[in-house]
C-alpha positions, 0 to 999 in steps of 0.5 A, a space after each residue: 500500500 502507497 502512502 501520500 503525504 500531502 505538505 501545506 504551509 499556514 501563516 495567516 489566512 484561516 479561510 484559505 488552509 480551511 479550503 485546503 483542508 477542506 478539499 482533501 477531507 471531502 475528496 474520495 479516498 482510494 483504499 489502496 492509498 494511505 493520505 497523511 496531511 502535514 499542516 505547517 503553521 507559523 501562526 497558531 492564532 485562536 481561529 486557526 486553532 479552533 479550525 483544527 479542534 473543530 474539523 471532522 479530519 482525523 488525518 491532519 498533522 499539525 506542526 508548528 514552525 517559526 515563521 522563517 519564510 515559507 521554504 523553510 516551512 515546506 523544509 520542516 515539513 519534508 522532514 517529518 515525512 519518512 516514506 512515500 509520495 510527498 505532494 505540496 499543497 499551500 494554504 488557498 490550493 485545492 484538489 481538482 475535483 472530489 476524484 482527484 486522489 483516485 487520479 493520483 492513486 492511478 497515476 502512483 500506479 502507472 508511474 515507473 519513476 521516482 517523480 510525477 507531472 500532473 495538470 493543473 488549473 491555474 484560474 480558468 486555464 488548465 496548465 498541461 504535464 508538459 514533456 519537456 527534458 530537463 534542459 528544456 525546464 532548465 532553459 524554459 521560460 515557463 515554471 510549473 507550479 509545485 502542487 503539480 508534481 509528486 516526489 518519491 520521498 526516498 528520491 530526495 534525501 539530501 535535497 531541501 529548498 534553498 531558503 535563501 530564495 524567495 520566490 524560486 526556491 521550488 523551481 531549484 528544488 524541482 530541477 534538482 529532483 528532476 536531475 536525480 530521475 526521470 520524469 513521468 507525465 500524467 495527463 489528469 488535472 488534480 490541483 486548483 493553483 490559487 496563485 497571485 502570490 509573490 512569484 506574479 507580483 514581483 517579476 524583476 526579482 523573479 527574474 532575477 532569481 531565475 537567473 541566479 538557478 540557472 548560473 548556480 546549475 550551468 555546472 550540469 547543464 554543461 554535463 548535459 550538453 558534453 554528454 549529448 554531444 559526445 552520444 550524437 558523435 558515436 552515432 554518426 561514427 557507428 554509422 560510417 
């Protein structure tokens, strides 16, 4: 049996964790699927706390962490997992539908890799599993947000997001896991992506810190092109 351990971070909007909450409560639970829900709150306010004695819950995990900046909540909330799928849902993010676990149930089927795409919609507009290689994520303009993919726990010890970002912490950190195994594509939607947050409302740091990945991982895309390179040259001696 599979286990998925779904992160969200808490700071100070007690409607929008309660929609998070709420989303994975009312979803389906697939019998072959065991759903631990880690709640990072850096805020234990009176309406937080009466949310967590009130809802009818019973798999909430609620850690309680200094507020520190949201990637290193999402640290500390990496660290209490031990085993199985991790899955990042913030405060605000939904599941999709009420089938949405069955569909990453299925996908945990099907997946023959440590680390899973899957849709998003993101407002009116469903974001795609797009197919890309890892140079062309490293290269792109575009970042995916992190609900849509799920990690093998075991595939990212030694990994962490790096907290002194404060906008792409998690672009660095999905690159990196992609760095270490390959990726699977599932073509079914299974997050609302709030959004509106930092990352669309500051795009010269955004900007700025997307460059600062790319120089701090040009290392291996070096690696990358030599050995793609060095493959086409073999191919086209073997074809003499």
């Amino acid at each position: 049996m599979e286990t998925l351990n779904i992160i969200s971070i808490f700071k100070n909007d007690t409607s929008a964790i309660k929609r998070t909450i709420d989303s994975v409560y009312k979803a389906d639970k697939p019998q072959n699927l065991v759903i631990n829900h880690f709640i990072c709150a850096s805020n234990n306010d009176e309406s937080f706390q009466e949310l967590i004695r009130n809802h009818p819950s019973r798999n909430l995990i609620i850690a309680s962490v200094t507020d520190e900046g949201i990637y290193n909540a999402m640290n500390k909330g990496l660290a209490r997992v031990e085993q199985g799928w991790v899955m990042f849902l913030n405060g605000g993010d939904t599941l999709y539908s009420r089938s949405s676990l069955v569909d990453i149930s299925n996908c945990i089927k099907k997946s023959d890799s440590n680390l899973i795409q899957m849709q998003t919609q993101v407002g009116l507009k469903i974001t795609p599993a797009a197919r890309y290689s890892w140079l062309q994520l490293f290269l792109g303009r575009r970042m995916h947000a992190h609900p849509s993919f799920i990690f093998k726990r075991e595939s990212l010890r030694g990994l962490s997001f790096d907290e002194s970002y404060k906008i792409v912490g998690d672009f660095k950190f999905i690159l990196e896991a992609f760095r270490e195994s390959r990726m699977n594509f599932m073509e079914c939607v299974v997050v609302n992506f709030e959004g509106g947050g930092i990352s669309s409302s500051d795009l010269p740091n955004l900007i700025q810190e997307s460059n600062r990945v790319r120089l701090e991982l040009s290392h291996y895309r070096i690696a990358v092109t030599l050995v793609r390179l060095w493959n086409k040259k073999i191919k086209y001696f073997s074809h003499l």
